[in-house]
mmCIF file of the C-alpha atoms, coordinates in Angstrom:
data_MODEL
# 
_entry.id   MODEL 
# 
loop_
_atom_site.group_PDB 
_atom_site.id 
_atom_site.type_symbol 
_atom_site.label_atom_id 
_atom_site.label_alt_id 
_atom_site.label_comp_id 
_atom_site.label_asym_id 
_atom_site.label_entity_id 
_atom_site.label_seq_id 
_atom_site.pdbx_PDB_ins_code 
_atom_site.Cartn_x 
_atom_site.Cartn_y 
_atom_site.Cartn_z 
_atom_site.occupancy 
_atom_site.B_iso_or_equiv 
_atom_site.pdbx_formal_charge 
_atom_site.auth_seq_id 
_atom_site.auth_comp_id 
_atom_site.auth_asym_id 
_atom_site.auth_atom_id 
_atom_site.pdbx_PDB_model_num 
ATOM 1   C CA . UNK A 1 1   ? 27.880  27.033  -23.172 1.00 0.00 ? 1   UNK A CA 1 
ATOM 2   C CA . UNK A 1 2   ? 25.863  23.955  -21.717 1.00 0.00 ? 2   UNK A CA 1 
ATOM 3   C CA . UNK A 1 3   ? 23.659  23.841  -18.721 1.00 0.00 ? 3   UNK A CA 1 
ATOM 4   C CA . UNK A 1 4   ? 23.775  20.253  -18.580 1.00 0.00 ? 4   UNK A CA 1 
ATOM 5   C CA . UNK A 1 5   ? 25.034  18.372  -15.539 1.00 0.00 ? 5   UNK A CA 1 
ATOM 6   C CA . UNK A 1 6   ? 28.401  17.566  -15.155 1.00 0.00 ? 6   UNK A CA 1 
ATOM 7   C CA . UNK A 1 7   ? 27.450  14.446  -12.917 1.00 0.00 ? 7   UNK A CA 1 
ATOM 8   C CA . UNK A 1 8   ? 28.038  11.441  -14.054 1.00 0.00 ? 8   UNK A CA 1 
ATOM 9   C CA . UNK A 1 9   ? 25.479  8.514   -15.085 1.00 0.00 ? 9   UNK A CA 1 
ATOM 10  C CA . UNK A 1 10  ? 25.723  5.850   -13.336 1.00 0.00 ? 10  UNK A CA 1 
ATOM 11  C CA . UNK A 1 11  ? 25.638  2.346   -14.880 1.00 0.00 ? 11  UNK A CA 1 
ATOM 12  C CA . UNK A 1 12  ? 23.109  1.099   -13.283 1.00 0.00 ? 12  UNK A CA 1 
ATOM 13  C CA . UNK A 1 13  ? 19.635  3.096   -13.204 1.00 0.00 ? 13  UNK A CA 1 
ATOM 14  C CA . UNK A 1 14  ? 18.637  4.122   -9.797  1.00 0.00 ? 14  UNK A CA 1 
ATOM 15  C CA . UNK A 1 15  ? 15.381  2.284   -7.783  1.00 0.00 ? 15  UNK A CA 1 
ATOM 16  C CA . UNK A 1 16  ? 12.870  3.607   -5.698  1.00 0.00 ? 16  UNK A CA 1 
ATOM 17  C CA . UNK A 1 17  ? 12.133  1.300   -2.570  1.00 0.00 ? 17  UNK A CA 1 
ATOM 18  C CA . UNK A 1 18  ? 9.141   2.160   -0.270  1.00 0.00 ? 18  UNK A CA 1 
ATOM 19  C CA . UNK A 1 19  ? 10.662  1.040   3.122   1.00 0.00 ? 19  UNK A CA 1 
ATOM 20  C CA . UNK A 1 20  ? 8.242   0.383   6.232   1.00 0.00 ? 20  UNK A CA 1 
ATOM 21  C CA . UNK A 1 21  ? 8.718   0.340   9.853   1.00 0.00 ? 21  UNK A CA 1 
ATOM 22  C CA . UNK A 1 22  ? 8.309   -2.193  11.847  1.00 0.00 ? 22  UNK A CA 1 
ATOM 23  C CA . UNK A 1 23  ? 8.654   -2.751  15.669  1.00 0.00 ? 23  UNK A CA 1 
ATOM 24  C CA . UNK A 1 24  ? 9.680   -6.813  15.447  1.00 0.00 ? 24  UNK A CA 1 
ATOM 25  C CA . UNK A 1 25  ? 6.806   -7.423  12.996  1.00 0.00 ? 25  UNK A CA 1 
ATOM 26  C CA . UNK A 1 26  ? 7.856   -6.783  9.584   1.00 0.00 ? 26  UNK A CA 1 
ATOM 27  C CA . UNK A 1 27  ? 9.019   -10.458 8.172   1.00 0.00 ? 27  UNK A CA 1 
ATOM 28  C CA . UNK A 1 28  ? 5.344   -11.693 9.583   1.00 0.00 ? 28  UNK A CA 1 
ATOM 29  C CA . UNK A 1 29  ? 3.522   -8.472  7.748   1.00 0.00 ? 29  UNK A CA 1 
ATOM 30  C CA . UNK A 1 30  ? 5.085   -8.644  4.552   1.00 0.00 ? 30  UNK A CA 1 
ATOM 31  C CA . UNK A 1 31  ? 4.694   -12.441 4.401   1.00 0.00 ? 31  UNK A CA 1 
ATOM 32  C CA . UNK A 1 32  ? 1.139   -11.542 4.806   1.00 0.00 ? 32  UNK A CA 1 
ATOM 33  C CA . UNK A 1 33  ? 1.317   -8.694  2.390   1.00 0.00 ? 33  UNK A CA 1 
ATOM 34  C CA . UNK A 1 34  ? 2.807   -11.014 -0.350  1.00 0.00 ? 34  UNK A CA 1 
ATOM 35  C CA . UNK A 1 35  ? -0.199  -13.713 0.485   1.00 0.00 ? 35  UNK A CA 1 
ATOM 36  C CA . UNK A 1 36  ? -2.669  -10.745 -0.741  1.00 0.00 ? 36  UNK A CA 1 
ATOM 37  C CA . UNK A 1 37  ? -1.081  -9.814  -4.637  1.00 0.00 ? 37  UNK A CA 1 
ATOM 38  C CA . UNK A 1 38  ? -0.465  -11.594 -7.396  1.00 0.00 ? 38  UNK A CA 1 
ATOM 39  C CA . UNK A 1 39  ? 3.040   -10.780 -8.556  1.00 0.00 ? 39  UNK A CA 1 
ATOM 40  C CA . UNK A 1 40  ? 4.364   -10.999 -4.896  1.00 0.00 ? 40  UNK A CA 1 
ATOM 41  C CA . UNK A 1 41  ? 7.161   -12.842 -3.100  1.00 0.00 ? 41  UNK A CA 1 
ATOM 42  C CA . UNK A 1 42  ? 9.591   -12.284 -0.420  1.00 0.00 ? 42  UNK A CA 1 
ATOM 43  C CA . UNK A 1 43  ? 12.829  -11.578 -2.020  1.00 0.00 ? 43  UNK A CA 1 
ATOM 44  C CA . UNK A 1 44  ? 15.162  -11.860 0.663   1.00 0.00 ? 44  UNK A CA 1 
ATOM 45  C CA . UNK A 1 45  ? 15.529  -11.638 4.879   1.00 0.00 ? 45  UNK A CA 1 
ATOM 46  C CA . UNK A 1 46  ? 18.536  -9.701  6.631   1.00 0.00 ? 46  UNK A CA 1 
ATOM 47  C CA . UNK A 1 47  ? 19.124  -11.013 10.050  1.00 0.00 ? 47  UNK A CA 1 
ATOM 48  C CA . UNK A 1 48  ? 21.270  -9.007  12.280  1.00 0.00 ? 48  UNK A CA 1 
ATOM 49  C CA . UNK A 1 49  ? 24.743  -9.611  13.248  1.00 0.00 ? 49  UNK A CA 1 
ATOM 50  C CA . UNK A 1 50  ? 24.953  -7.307  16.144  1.00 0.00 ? 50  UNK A CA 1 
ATOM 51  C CA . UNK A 1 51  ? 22.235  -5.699  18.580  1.00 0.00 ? 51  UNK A CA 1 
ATOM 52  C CA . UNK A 1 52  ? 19.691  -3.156  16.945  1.00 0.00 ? 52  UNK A CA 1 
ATOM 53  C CA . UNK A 1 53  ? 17.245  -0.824  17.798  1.00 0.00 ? 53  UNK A CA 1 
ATOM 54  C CA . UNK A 1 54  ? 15.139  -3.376  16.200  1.00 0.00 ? 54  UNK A CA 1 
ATOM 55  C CA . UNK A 1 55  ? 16.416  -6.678  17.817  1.00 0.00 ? 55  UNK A CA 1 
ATOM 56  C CA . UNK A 1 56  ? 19.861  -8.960  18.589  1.00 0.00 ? 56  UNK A CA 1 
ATOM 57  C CA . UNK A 1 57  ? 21.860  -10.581 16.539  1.00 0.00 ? 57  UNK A CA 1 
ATOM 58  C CA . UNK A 1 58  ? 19.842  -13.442 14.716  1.00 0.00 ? 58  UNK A CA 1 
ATOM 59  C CA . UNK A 1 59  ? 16.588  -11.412 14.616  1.00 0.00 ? 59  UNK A CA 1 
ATOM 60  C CA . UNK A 1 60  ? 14.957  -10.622 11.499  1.00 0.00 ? 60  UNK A CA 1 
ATOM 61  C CA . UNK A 1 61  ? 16.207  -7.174  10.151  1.00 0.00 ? 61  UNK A CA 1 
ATOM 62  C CA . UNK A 1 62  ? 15.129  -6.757  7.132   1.00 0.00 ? 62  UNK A CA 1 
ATOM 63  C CA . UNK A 1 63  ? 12.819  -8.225  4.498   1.00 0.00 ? 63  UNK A CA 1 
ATOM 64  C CA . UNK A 1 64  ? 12.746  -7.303  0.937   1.00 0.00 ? 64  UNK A CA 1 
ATOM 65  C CA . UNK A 1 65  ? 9.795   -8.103  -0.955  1.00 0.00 ? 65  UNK A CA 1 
ATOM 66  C CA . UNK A 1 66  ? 7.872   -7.459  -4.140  1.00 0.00 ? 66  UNK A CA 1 
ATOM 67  C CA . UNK A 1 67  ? 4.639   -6.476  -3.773  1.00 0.00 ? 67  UNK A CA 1 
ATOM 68  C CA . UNK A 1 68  ? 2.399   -6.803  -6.979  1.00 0.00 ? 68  UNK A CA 1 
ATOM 69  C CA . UNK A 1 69  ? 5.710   -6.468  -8.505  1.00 0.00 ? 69  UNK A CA 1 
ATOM 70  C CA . UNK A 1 70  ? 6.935   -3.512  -6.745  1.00 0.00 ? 70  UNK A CA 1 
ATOM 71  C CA . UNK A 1 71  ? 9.683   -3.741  -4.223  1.00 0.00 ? 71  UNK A CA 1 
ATOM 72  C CA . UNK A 1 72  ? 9.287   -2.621  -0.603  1.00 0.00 ? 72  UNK A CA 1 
ATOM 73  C CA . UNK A 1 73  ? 11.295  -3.231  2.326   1.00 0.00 ? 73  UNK A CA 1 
ATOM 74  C CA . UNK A 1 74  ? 9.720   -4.184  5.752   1.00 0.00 ? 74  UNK A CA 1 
ATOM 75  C CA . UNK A 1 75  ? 12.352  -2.897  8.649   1.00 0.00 ? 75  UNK A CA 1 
ATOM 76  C CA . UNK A 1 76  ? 12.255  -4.051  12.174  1.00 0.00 ? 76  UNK A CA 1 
ATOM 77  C CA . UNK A 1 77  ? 13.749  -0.981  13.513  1.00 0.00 ? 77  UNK A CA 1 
ATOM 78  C CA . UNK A 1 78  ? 12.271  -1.040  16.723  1.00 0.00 ? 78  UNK A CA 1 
ATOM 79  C CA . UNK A 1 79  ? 9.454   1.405   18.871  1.00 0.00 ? 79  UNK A CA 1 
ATOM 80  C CA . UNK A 1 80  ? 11.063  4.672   17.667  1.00 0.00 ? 80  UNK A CA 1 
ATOM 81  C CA . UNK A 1 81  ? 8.168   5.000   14.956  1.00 0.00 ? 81  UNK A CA 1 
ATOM 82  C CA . UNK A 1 82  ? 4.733   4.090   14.193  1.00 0.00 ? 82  UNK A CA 1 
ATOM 83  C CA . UNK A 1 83  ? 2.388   4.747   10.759  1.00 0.00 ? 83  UNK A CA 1 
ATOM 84  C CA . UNK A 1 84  ? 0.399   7.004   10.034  1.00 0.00 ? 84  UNK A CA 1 
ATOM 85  C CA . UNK A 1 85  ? -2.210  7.145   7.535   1.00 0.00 ? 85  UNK A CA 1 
ATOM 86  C CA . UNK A 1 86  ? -0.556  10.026  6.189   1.00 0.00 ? 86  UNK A CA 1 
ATOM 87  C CA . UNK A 1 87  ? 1.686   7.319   3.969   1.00 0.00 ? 87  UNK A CA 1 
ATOM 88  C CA . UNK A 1 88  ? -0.877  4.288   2.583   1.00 0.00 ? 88  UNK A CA 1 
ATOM 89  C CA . UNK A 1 89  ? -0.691  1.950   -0.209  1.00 0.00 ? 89  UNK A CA 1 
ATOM 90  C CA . UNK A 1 90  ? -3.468  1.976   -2.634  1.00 0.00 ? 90  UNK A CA 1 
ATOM 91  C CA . UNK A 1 91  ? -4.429  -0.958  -4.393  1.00 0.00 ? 91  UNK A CA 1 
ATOM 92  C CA . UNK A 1 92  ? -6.741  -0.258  -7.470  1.00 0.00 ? 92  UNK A CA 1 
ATOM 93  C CA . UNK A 1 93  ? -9.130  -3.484  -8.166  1.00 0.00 ? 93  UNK A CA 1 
ATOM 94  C CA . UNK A 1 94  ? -10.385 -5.220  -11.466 1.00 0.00 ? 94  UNK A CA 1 
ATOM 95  C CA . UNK A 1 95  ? -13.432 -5.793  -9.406  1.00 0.00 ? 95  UNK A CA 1 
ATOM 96  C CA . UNK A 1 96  ? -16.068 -5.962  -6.710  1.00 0.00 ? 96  UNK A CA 1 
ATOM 97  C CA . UNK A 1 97  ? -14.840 -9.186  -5.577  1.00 0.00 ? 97  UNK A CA 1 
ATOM 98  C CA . UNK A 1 98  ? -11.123 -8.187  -4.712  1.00 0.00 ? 98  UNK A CA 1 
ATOM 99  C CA . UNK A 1 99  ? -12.310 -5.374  -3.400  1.00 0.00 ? 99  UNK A CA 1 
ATOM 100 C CA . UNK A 1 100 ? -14.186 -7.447  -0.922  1.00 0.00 ? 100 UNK A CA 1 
ATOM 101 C CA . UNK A 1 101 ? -11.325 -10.006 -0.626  1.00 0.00 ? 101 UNK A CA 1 
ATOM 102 C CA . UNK A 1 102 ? -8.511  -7.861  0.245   1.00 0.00 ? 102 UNK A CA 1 
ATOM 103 C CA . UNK A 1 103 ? -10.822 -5.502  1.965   1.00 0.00 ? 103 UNK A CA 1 
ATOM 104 C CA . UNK A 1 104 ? -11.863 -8.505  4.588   1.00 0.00 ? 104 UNK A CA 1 
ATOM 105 C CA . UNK A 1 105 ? -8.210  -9.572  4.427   1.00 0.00 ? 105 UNK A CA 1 
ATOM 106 C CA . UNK A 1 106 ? -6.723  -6.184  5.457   1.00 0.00 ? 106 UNK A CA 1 
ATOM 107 C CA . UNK A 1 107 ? -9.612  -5.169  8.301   1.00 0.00 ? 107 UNK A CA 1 
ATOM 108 C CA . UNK A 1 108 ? -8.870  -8.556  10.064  1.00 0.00 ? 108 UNK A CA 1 
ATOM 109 C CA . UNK A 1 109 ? -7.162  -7.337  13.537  1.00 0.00 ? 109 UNK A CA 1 
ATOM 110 C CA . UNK A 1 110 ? -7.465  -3.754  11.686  1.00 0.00 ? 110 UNK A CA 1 
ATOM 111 C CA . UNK A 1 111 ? -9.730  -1.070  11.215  1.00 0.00 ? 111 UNK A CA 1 
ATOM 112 C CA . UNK A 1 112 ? -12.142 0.210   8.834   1.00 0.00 ? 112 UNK A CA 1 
ATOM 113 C CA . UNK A 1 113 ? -12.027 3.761   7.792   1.00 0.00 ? 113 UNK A CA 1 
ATOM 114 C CA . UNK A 1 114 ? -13.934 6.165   4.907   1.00 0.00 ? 114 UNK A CA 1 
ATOM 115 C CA . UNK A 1 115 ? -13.733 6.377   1.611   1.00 0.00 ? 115 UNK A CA 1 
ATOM 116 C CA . UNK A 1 116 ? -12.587 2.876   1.120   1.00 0.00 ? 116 UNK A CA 1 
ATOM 117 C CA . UNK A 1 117 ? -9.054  3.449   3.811   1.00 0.00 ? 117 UNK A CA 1 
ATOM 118 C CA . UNK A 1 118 ? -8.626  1.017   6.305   1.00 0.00 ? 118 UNK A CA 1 
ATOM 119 C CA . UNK A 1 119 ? -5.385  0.479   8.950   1.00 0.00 ? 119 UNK A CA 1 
ATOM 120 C CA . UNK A 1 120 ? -4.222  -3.187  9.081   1.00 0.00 ? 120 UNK A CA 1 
ATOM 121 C CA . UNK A 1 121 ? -3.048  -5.192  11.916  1.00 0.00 ? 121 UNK A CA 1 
ATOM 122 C CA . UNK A 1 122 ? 0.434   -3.592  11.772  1.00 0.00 ? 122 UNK A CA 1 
ATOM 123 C CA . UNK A 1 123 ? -1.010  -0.222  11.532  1.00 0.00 ? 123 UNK A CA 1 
ATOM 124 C CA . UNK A 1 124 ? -0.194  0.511   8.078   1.00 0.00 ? 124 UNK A CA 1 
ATOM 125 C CA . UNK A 1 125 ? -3.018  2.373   5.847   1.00 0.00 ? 125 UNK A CA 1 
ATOM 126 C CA . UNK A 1 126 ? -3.962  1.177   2.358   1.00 0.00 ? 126 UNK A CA 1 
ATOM 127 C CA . UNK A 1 127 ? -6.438  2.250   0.381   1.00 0.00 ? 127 UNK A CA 1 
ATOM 128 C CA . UNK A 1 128 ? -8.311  -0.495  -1.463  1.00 0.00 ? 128 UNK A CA 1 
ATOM 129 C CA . UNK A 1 129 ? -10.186 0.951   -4.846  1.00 0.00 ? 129 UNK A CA 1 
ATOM 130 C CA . UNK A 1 130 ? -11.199 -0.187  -7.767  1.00 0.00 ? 130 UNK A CA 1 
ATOM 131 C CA . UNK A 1 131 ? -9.564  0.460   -10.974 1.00 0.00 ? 131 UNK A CA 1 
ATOM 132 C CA . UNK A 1 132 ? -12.406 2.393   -12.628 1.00 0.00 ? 132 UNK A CA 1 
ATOM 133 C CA . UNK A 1 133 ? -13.119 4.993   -9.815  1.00 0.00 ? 133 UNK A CA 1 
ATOM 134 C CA . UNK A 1 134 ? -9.754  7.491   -11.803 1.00 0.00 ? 134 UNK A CA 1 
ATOM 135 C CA . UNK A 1 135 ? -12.134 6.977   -14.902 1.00 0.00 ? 135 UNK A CA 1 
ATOM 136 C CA . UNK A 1 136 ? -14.983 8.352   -13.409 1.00 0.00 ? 136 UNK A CA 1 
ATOM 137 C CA . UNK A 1 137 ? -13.438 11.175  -11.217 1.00 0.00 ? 137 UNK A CA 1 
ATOM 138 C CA . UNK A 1 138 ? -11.631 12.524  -14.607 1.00 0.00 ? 138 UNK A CA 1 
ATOM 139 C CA . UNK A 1 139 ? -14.738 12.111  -16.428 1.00 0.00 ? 139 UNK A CA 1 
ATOM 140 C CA . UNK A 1 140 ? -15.049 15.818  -17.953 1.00 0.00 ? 140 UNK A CA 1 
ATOM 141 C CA . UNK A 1 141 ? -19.399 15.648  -17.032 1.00 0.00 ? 141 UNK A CA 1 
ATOM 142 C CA . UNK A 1 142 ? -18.633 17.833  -13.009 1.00 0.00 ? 142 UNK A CA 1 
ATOM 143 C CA . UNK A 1 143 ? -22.199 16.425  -12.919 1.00 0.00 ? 143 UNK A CA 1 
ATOM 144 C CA . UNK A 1 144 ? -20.772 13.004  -12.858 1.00 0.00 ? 144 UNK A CA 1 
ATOM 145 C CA . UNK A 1 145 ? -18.216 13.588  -11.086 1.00 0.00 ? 145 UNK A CA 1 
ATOM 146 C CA . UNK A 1 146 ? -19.849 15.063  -7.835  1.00 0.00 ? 146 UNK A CA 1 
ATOM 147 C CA . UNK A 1 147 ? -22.419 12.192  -7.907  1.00 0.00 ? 147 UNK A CA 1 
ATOM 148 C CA . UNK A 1 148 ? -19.449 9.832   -8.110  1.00 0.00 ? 148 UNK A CA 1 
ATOM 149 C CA . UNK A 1 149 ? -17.553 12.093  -5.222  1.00 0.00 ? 149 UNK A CA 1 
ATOM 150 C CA . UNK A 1 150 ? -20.983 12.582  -3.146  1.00 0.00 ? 150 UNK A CA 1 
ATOM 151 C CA . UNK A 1 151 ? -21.510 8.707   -3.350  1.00 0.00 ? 151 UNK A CA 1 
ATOM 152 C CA . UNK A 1 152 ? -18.103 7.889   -2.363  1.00 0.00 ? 152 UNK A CA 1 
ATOM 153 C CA . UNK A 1 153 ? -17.996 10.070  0.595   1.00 0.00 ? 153 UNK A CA 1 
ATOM 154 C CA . UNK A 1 154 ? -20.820 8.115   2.140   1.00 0.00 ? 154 UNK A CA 1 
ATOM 155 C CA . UNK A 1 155 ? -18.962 4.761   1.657   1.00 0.00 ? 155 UNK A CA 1 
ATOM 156 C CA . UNK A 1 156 ? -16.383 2.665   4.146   1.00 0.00 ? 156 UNK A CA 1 
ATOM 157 C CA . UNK A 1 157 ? -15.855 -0.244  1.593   1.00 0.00 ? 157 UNK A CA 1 
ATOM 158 C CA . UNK A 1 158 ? -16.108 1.354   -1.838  1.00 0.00 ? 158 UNK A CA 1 
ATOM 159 C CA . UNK A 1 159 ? -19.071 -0.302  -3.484  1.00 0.00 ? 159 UNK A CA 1 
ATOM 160 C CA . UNK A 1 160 ? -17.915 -0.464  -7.116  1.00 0.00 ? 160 UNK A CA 1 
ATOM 161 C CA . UNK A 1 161 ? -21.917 -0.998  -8.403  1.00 0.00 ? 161 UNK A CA 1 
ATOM 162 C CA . UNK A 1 162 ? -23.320 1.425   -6.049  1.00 0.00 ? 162 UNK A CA 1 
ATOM 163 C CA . UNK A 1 163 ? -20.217 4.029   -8.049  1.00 0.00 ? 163 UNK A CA 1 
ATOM 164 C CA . UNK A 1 164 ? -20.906 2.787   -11.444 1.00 0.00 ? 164 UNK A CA 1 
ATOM 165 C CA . UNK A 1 165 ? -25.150 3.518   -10.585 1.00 0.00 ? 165 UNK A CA 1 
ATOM 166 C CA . UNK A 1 166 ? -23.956 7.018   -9.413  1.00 0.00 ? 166 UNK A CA 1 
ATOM 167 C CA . UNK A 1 167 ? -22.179 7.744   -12.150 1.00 0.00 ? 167 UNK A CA 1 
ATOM 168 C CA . UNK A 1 168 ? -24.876 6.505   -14.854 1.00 0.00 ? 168 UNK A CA 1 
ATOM 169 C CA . UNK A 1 169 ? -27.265 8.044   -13.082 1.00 0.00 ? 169 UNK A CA 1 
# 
Protein backbone atom coordinates (compact mmCIF):
# COMPACT_ATOMS: atom_id res chain seq x y z
CA UNK A 1 0.00 0.00 0.00
CA UNK A 2 1.38 3.64 -0.70
CA UNK A 3 2.21 6.31 1.75
CA UNK A 4 2.19 8.86 -0.78
CA UNK A 5 -0.11 11.87 -0.61
CA UNK A 6 -3.31 11.80 -1.97
CA UNK A 7 -3.22 15.72 -2.54
CA UNK A 8 -3.19 16.88 -5.59
CA UNK A 9 -0.32 18.89 -7.57
CA UNK A 10 -1.14 21.84 -8.47
CA UNK A 11 -0.31 23.25 -11.93
CA UNK A 12 1.42 25.86 -11.07
CA UNK A 13 4.49 25.44 -8.53
CA UNK A 14 4.01 27.28 -5.36
CA UNK A 15 6.26 30.77 -4.45
CA UNK A 16 7.67 31.91 -1.43
CA UNK A 17 7.19 35.81 -0.92
CA UNK A 18 8.98 37.54 2.04
CA UNK A 19 6.28 40.20 2.89
CA UNK A 20 7.28 43.38 5.09
CA UNK A 21 5.40 45.71 7.18
CA UNK A 22 5.07 48.91 6.72
CA UNK A 23 3.25 51.78 8.60
CA UNK A 24 2.56 54.17 5.22
CA UNK A 25 6.19 53.70 4.12
CA UNK A 26 6.57 50.69 2.14
CA UNK A 27 6.21 51.98 -1.74
CA UNK A 28 9.06 54.75 -0.64
CA UNK A 29 11.34 51.77 1.08
CA UNK A 30 11.19 49.33 -1.51
CA UNK A 31 11.75 51.96 -4.22
CA UNK A 32 14.81 52.55 -2.25
CA UNK A 33 15.50 48.91 -1.76
CA UNK A 34 15.32 48.28 -5.59
CA UNK A 35 17.84 51.50 -6.10
CA UNK A 36 20.48 49.28 -3.98
CA UNK A 37 20.55 45.60 -6.23
CA UNK A 38 21.15 44.81 -9.42
CA UNK A 39 18.37 42.55 -10.61
CA UNK A 40 15.71 44.81 -8.89
CA UNK A 41 12.50 46.55 -9.94
CA UNK A 42 9.18 47.33 -8.60
CA UNK A 43 6.83 44.91 -10.06
CA UNK A 44 3.63 46.29 -9.30
CA UNK A 45 1.60 48.87 -6.62
CA UNK A 46 -1.93 47.91 -5.04
CA UNK A 47 -3.78 50.96 -4.02
CA UNK A 48 -6.71 50.51 -1.83
CA UNK A 49 -10.26 50.66 -2.71
CA UNK A 50 -11.69 50.95 0.69
CA UNK A 51 -10.24 52.19 4.19
CA UNK A 52 -7.35 50.00 5.77
CA UNK A 53 -5.54 49.61 8.72
CA UNK A 54 -2.88 50.86 6.52
CA UNK A 55 -4.56 53.89 4.77
CA UNK A 56 -7.94 55.08 2.56
CA UNK A 57 -8.89 54.30 -0.49
CA UNK A 58 -6.21 55.59 -3.08
CA UNK A 59 -3.26 54.98 -0.69
CA UNK A 60 -0.55 52.76 -1.58
CA UNK A 61 -1.29 49.14 -0.31
CA UNK A 62 0.88 47.11 -1.57
CA UNK A 63 4.11 46.97 -3.58
CA UNK A 64 5.56 43.96 -5.11
CA UNK A 65 9.05 44.02 -5.98
CA UNK A 66 12.06 41.94 -6.92
CA UNK A 67 14.83 42.36 -5.01
CA UNK A 68 18.18 41.02 -6.57
CA UNK A 69 15.74 38.89 -8.28
CA UNK A 70 13.80 37.70 -5.42
CA UNK A 71 10.29 38.83 -4.84
CA UNK A 72 9.16 40.59 -1.66
CA UNK A 73 6.18 42.45 -0.87
CA UNK A 74 6.29 45.83 1.05
CA UNK A 75 2.67 46.19 2.99
CA UNK A 76 1.40 49.38 4.39
CA UNK A 77 -0.62 47.76 6.99
CA UNK A 78 -0.55 50.35 9.40
CA UNK A 79 1.08 50.84 13.35
CA UNK A 80 -0.03 47.34 14.47
CA UNK A 81 3.69 46.06 13.88
CA UNK A 82 7.17 47.08 13.79
CA UNK A 83 10.67 44.94 12.83
CA UNK A 84 12.69 43.41 14.60
CA UNK A 85 16.07 42.32 13.93
CA UNK A 86 14.99 38.99 14.67
CA UNK A 87 13.92 38.78 10.65
CA UNK A 88 16.94 40.63 8.38
CA UNK A 89 17.97 40.32 4.90
CA UNK A 90 21.48 39.41 4.24
CA UNK A 91 23.18 40.51 1.32
CA UNK A 92 26.50 38.57 0.60
CA UNK A 93 29.09 40.96 -1.44
CA UNK A 94 31.62 40.28 -4.37
CA UNK A 95 33.61 42.87 -2.58
CA UNK A 96 34.96 45.49 -0.22
CA UNK A 97 33.50 48.16 -2.20
CA UNK A 98 29.71 47.07 -2.07
CA UNK A 99 30.17 46.31 1.14
CA UNK A 100 30.98 49.91 1.76
CA UNK A 101 28.34 51.12 -0.77
CA UNK A 102 25.33 49.48 0.47
CA UNK A 103 26.67 49.61 3.94
CA UNK A 104 26.69 53.73 3.73
CA UNK A 105 23.45 53.40 1.76
CA UNK A 106 21.55 51.35 4.40
CA UNK A 107 23.02 53.32 7.77
CA UNK A 108 21.77 56.65 6.21
CA UNK A 109 18.77 57.69 8.74
CA UNK A 110 19.65 54.04 10.26
CA UNK A 111 21.81 52.47 12.58
CA UNK A 112 24.92 50.62 12.75
CA UNK A 113 25.09 47.43 14.62
CA UNK A 114 27.90 44.33 15.13
CA UNK A 115 29.02 41.92 13.16
CA UNK A 116 28.30 43.71 9.99
CA UNK A 117 23.97 44.19 11.01
CA UNK A 118 22.68 47.43 10.69
CA UNK A 119 18.67 48.73 10.97
CA UNK A 120 17.70 51.05 8.06
CA UNK A 121 15.57 54.03 8.03
CA UNK A 122 12.37 51.91 8.04
CA UNK A 123 13.66 49.79 10.76
CA UNK A 124 14.26 46.75 8.88
CA UNK A 125 17.67 44.71 9.68
CA UNK A 126 19.97 43.44 6.93
CA UNK A 127 22.99 42.02 7.22
CA UNK A 128 25.55 43.18 4.65
CA UNK A 129 28.56 40.40 4.15
CA UNK A 130 30.70 39.49 1.81
CA UNK A 131 30.45 36.46 -0.22
CA UNK A 132 33.64 34.76 1.00
CA UNK A 133 33.07 35.04 4.85
CA UNK A 134 30.69 31.09 4.39
CA UNK A 135 34.13 29.99 2.80
CA UNK A 136 36.09 30.79 5.58
CA UNK A 137 33.69 29.90 8.52
CA UNK A 138 33.33 26.21 6.83
CA UNK A 139 36.92 26.09 6.33
CA UNK A 140 37.67 22.59 8.15
CA UNK A 141 41.30 24.47 9.91
CA UNK A 142 38.91 25.46 13.77
CA UNK A 143 42.19 27.43 13.89
CA UNK A 144 40.99 29.46 11.03
CA UNK A 145 37.92 29.58 11.78
CA UNK A 146 38.06 31.17 15.37
CA UNK A 147 40.56 33.79 14.03
CA UNK A 148 38.01 34.50 11.31
CA UNK A 149 35.03 34.37 14.17
CA UNK A 150 37.33 36.33 16.85
CA UNK A 151 38.04 39.02 14.09
CA UNK A 152 34.55 39.35 13.09
CA UNK A 153 33.19 39.80 16.48
CA UNK A 154 35.24 42.94 16.88
CA UNK A 155 33.86 44.44 13.60
CA UNK A 156 30.58 46.89 12.87
CA UNK A 157 31.23 47.05 9.02
CA UNK A 158 32.77 43.70 8.11
CA UNK A 159 36.20 44.53 6.78
CA UNK A 160 36.60 41.89 4.05
CA UNK A 161 40.80 42.45 4.07
CA UNK A 162 41.05 42.73 7.71
CA UNK A 163 38.91 38.76 7.40
CA UNK A 164 40.94 37.53 4.59
CA UNK A 165 44.46 38.71 6.94
CA UNK A 166 42.76 36.76 9.83
CA UNK A 167 42.20 33.95 8.11
CA UNK A 168 45.80 33.71 6.34
CA UNK A 169 47.22 34.46 9.28
Amino acid sequence: MSTASTIPTATMPSTISTCLWFDGEAEEAARFYVSLLPDSAIESVVRASVETPGGGPGSVMVVAFRLAGRRHIALNGGPAFSFTPAISLSVECADQTEIDRLWEALCAEGAPSRCGWLTDRYGLSWQIVPRRLGEMMQDPDAARTRRVTEALLGMTKLDLPALEQAYAD
